[in-house]
VOSEVO-960946 format. One line per 4 residues: number of its first residue (from 1); their letters; for each residue y, z, x of N, C-alpha, C, O. Coordinates in pm, 1 decimal. Last residue first. Layout:
<recs>
NUM) a) Y Z X Y Z X Y Z X Y Z X | ...
</recs>
This chain:
<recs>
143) xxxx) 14888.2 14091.0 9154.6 14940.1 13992.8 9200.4 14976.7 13961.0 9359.2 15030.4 13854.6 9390.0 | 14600.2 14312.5 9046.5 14712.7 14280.0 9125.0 14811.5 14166.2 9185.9 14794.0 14164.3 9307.8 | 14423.4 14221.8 8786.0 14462.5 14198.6 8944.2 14563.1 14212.4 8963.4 14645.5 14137.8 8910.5 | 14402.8 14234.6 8484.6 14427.1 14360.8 8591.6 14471.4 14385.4 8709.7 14527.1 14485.2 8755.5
139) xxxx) 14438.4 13930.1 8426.6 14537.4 14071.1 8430.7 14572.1 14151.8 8451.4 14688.3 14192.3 8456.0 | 14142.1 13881.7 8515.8 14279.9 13810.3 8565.9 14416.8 13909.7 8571.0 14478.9 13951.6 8668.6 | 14065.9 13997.6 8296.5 14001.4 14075.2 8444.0 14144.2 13998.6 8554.4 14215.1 14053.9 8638.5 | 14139.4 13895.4 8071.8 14151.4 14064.1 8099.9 14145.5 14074.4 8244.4 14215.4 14154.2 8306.8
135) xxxx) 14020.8 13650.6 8145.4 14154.3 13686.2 8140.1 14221.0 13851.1 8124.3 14328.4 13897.2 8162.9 | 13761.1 13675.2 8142.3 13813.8 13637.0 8251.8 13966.2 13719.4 8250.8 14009.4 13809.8 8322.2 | 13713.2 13770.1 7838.6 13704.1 13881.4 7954.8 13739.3 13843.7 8074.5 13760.4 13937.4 8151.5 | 13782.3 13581.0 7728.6 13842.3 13661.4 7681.3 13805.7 13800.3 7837.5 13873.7 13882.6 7898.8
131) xxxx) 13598.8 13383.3 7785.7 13716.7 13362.4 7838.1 13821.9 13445.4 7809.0 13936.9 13417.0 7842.4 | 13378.1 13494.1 7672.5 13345.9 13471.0 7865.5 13554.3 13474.2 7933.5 13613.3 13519.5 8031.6 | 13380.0 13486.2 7421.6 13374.6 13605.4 7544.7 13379.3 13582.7 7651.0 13385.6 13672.6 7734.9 | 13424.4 13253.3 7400.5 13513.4 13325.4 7356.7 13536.0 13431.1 7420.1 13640.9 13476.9 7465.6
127) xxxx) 13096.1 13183.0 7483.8 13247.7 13111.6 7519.5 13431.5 13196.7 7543.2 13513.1 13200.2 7635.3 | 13053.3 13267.5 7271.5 12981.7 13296.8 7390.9 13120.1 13258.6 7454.2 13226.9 13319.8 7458.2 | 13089.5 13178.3 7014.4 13183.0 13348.8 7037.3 13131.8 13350.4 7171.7 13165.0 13458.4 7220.8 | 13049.4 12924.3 7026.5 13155.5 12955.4 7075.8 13209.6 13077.7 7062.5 13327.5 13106.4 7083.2
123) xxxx) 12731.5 12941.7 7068.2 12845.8 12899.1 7213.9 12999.3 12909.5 7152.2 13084.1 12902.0 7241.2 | 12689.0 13019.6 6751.6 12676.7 13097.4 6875.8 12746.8 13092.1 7023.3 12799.1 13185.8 7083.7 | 12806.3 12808.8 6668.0 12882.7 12935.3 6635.7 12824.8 12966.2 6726.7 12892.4 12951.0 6828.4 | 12593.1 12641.5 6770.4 12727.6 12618.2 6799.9 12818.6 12710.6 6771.1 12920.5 12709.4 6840.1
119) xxxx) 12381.4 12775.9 6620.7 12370.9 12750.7 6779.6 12518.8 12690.0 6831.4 12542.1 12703.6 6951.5 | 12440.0 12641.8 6369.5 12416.0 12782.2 6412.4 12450.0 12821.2 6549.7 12544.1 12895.3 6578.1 | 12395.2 12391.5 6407.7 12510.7 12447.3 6374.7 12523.9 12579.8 6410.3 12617.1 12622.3 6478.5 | 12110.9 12358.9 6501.2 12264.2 12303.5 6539.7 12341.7 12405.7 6479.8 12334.6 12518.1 6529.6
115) xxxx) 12011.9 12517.3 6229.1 12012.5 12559.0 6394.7 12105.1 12474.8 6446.6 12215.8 12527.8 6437.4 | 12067.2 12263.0 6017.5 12145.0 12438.6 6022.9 12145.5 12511.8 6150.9 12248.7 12565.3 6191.7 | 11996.9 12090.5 6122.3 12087.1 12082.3 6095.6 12176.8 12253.4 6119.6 12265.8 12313.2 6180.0 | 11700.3 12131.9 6133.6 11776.8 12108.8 6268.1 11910.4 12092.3 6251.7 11970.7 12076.4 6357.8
111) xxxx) 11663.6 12179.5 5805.6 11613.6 12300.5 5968.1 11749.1 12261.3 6081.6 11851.2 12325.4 6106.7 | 11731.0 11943.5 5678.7 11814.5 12064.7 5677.0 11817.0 12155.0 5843.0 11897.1 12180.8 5932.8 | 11509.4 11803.9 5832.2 11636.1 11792.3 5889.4 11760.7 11891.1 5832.4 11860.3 11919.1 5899.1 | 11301.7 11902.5 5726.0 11327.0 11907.1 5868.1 11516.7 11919.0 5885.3 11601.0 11998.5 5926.8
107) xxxx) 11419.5 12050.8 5379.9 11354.9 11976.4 5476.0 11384.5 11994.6 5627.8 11467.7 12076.6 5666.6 | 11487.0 12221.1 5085.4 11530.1 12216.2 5248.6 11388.8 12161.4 5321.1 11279.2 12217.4 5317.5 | 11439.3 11978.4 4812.7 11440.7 12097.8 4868.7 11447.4 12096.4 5019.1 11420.2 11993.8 5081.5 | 11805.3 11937.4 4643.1 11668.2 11899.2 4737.1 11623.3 11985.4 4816.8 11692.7 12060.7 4885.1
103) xxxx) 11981.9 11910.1 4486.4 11833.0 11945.1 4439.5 11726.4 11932.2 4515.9 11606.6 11920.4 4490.0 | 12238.6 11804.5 4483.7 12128.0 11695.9 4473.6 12002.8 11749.6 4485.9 11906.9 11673.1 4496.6 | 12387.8 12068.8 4529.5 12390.6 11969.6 4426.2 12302.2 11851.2 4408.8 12303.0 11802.3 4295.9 | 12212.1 12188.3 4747.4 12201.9 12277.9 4650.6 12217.5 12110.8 4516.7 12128.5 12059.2 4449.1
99) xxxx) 12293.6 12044.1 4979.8 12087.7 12026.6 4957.3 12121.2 12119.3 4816.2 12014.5 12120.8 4754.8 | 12573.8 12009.9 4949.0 12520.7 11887.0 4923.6 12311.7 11928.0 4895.9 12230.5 11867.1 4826.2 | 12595.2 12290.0 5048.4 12644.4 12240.6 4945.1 12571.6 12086.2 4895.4 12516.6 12082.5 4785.3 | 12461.7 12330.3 5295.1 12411.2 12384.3 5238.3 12460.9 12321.7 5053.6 12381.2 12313.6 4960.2
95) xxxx) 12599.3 12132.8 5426.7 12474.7 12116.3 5434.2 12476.7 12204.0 5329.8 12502.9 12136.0 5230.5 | 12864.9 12232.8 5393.5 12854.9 12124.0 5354.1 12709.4 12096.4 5328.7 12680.6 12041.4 5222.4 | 12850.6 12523.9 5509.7 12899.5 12490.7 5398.6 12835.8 12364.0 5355.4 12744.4 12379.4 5274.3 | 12811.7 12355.3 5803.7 12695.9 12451.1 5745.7 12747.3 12422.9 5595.4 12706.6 12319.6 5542.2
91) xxxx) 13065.0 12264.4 5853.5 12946.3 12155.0 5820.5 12819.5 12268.2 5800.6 12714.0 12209.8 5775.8 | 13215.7 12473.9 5845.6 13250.9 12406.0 5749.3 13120.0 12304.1 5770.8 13078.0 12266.4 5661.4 | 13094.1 12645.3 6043.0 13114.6 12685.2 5943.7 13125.5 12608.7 5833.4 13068.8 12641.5 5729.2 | 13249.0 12480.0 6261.4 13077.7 12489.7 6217.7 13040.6 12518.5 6068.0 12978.4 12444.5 5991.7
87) xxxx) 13484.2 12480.2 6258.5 13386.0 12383.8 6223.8 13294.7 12376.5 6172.1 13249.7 12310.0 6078.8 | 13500.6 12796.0 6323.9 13492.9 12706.8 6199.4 13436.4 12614.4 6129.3 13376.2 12614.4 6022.0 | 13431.0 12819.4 6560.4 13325.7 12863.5 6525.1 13357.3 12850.7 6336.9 13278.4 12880.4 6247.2 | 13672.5 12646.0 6623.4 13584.1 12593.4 6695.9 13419.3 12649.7 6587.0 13329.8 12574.1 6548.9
83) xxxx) 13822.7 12876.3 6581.9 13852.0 12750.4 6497.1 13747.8 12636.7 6508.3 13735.5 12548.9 6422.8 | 13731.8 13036.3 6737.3 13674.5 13074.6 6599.7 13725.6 12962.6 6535.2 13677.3 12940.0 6424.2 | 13812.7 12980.3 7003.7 13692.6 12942.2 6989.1 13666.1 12992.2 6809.4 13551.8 12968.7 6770.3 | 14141.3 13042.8 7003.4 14039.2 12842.2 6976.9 13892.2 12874.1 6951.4 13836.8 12795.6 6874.5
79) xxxx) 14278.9 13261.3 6771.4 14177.6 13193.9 6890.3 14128.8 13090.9 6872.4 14081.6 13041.3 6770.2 | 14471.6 13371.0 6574.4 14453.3 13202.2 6615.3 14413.1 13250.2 6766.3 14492.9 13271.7 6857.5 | 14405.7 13633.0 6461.6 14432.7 13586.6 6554.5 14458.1 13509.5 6623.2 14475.5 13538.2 6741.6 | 14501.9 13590.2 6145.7 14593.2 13702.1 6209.4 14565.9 13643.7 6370.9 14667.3 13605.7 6429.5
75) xxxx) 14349.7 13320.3 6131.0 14456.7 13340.5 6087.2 14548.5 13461.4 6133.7 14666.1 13436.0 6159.5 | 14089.8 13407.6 6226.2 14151.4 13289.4 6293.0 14318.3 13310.6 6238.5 14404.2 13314.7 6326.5 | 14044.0 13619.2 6007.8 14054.9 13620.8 6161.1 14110.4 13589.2 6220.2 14188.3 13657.1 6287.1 | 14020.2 13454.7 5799.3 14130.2 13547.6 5767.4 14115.4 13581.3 5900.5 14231.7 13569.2 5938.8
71) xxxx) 13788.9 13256.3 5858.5 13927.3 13228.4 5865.6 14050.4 13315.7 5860.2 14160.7 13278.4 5900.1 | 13585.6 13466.9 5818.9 13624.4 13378.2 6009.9 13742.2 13369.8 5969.6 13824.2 13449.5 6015.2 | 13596.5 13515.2 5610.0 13613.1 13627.0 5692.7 13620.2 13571.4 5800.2 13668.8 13636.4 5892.8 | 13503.8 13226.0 5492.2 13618.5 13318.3 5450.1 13696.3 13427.7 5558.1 13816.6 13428.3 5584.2
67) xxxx) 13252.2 13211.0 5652.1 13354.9 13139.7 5636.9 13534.5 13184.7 5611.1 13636.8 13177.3 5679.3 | 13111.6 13412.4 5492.0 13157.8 13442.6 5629.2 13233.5 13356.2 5679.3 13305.2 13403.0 5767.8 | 13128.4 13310.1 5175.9 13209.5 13460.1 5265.4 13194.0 13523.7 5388.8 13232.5 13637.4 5416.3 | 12967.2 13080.5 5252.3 13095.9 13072.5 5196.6 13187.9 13184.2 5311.8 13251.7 13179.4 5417.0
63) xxxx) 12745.9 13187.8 5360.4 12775.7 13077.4 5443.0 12936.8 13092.2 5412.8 13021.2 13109.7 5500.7 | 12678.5 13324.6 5100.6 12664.8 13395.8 5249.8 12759.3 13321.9 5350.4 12841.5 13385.5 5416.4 | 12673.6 13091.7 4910.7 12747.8 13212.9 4890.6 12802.9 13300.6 5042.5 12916.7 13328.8 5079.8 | 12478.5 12915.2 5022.0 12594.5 12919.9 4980.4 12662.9 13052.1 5013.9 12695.3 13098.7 5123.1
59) xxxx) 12254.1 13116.6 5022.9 12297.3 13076.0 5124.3 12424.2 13017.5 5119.5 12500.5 13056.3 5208.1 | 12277.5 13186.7 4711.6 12325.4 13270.4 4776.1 12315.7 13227.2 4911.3 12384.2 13309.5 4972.1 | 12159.3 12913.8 4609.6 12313.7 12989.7 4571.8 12346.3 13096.3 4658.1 12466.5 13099.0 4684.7 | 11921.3 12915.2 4721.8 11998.9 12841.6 4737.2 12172.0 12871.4 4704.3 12272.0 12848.5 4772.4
55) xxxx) 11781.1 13153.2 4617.7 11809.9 13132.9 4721.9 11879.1 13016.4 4777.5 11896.3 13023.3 4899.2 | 11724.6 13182.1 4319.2 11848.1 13195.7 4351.6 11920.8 13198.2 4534.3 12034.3 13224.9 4573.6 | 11457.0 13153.5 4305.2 11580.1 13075.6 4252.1 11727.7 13056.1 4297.5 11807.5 12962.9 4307.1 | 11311.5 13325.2 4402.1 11366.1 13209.9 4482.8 11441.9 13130.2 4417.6 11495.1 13034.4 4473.7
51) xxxx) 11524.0 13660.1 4339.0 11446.8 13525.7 4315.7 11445.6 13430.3 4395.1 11543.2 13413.6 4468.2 | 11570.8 13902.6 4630.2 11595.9 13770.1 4525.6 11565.9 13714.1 4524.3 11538.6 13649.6 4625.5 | 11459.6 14045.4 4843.6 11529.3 14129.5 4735.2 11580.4 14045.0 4569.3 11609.2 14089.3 4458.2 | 11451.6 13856.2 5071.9 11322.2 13965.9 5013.2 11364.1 14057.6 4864.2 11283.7 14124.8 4799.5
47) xxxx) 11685.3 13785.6 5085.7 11663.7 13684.8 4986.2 11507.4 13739.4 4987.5 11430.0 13679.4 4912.9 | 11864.8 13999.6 5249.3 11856.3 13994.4 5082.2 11771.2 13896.7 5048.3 11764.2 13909.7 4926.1 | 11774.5 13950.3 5529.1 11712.1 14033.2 5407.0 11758.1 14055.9 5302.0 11699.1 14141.5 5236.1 | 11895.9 13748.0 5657.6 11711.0 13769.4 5689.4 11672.3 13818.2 5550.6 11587.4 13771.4 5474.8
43) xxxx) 12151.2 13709.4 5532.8 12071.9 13595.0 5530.8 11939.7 13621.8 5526.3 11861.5 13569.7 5446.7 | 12232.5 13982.7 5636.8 12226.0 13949.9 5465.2 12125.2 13828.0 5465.4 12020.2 13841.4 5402.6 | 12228.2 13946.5 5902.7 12156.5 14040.7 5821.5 12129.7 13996.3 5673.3 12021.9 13981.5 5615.7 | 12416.3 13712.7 5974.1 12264.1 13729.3 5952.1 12198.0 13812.6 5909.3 12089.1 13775.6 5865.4
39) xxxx) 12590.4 13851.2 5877.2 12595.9 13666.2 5768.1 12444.8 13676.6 5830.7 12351.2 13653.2 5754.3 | 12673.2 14040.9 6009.7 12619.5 14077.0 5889.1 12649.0 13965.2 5800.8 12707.0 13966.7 5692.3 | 12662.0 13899.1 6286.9 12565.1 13976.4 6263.3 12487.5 14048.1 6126.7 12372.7 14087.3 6105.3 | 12904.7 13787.9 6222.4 12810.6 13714.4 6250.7 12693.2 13774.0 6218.5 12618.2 13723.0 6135.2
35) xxxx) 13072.8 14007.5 6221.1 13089.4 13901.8 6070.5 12982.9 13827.2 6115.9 12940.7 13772.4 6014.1 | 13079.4 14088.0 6473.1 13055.1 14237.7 6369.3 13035.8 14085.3 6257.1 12921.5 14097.4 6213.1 | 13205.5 13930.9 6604.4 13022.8 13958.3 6647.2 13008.4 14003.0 6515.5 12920.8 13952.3 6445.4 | 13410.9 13940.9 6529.7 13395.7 13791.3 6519.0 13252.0 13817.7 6518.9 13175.6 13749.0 6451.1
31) xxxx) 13502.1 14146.0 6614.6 13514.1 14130.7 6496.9 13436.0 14027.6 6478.3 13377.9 14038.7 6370.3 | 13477.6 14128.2 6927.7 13395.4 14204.1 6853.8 13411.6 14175.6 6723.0 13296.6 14175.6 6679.1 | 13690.2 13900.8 6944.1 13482.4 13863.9 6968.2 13445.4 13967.1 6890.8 13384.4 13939.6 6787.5 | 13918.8 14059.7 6906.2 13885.9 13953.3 6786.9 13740.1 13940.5 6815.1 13661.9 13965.1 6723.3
27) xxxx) 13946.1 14272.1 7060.7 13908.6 14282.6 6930.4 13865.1 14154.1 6856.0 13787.5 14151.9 6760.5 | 13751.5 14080.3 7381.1 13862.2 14157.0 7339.4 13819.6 14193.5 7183.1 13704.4 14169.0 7147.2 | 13393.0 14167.1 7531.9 13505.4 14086.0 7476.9 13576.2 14155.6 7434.9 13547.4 14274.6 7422.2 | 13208.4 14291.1 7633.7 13255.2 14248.4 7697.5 13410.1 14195.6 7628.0 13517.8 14194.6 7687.7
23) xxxx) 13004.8 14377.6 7417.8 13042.3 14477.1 7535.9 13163.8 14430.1 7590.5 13246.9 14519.8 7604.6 | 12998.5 14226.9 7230.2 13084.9 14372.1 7180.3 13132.9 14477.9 7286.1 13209.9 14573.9 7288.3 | 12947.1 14039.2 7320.5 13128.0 13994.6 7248.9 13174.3 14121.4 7249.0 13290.5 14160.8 7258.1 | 12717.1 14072.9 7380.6 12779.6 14041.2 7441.3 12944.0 14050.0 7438.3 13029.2 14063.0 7526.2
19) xxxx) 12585.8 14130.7 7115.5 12568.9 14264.8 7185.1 12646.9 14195.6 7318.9 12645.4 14285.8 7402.7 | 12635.9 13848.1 7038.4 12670.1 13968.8 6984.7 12702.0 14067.0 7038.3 12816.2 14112.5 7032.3 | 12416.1 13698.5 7192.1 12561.7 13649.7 7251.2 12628.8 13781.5 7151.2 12707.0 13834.8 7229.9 | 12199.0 13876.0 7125.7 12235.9 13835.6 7273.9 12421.6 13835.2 7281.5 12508.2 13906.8 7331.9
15) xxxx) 12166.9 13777.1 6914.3 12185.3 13945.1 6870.3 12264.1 13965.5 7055.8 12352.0 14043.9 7091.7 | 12189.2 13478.1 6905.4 12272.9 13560.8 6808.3 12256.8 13716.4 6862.7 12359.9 13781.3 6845.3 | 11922.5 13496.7 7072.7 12052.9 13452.2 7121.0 12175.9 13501.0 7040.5 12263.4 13562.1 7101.8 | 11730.1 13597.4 6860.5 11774.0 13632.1 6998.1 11881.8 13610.6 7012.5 11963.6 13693.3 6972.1
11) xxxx) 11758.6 13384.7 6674.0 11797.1 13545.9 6651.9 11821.4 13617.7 6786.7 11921.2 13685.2 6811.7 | 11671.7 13126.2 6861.2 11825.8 13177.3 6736.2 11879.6 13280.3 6743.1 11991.5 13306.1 6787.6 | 11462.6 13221.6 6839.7 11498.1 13204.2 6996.0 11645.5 13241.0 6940.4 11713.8 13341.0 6962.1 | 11335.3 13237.4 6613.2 11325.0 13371.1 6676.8 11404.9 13336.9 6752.3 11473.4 13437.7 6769.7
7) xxxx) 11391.3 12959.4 6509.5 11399.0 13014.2 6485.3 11446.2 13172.8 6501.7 11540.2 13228.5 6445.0 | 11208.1 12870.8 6698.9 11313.7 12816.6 6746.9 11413.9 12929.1 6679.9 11498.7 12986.8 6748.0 | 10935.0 12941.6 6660.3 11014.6 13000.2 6788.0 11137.4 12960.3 6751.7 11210.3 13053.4 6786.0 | 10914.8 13052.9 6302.2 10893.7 12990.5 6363.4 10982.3 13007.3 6504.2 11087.6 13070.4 6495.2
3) xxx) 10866.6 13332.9 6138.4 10762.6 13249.0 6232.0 10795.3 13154.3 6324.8 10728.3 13149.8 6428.0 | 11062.5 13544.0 6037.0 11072.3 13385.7 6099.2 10936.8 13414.8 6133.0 10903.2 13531.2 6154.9 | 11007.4 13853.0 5914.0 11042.3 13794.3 6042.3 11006.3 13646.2 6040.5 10883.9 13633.9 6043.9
</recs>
């Protein structure tokens, strides 16, 4: 388990805005929860299972193939908020790509880099849900 709050507050909010997409939102949030939840699972607990060597390659790696699995999403569903929860995706990638090729080890500003980012996938499956369930609820009304 993290030590640190900001950290925990993260996981919260991830298992939060999740257990949100799954109650509330259409198929794509839940899909979108279901690929979030197992980029954090794998993230907490494979790297108890692997060298520290190899913990840099496999945040890569993790970062990569949920990347991947957003976009084949975005692609059957084009929703704005997963193009949105792209972005992100793509400047995580980048952080994580640039601290692997120049060898450096993760510092502050990796930290606040990656929570940013993180925390921005998070507002936009939040988001996603909010506006995915207006519009259901819009639809039902009677005109």
């Amino acid at each position: 388990m993290p030590s640190s709050p900001i950290v925990q507050l993260l996981l919260v909010l991830v298992f939060a805005g999740s257990a949100f997409a799954l109650w509330k939102g259409s198929s794509v949030e839940r899909i979108g929860a279901g690929i979030l939840l197992a980029n954090v699972a794998l993230g907490m607990f494979a790297p108890a299972f692997l060298p520290d060597s190899i913990s840099p390659i496999f945040r890569l790696i993790n970062d990569a193939l949920t990347a991947v699995a957003m976009l084949g999403v975005t692609l059957f569903y084009t929703s704005p908020w997963l193009g949105g929860a792209l972005i992100f995706y793509a400047a995580q990638f980048t952080l994580h790509s640039y601290y692997f090729v120049v060898h450096k080890p993760v510092d502050r500003f990796h930290a606040m880099v990656n929570n940013a980012n993180f925390m921005g996938i998070i507002l936009c499956l939040t988001i996603g849900t909010i506006l995915a369930w207006r519009a259901r609820v819009k639809a039902s009304r009677p005109s």
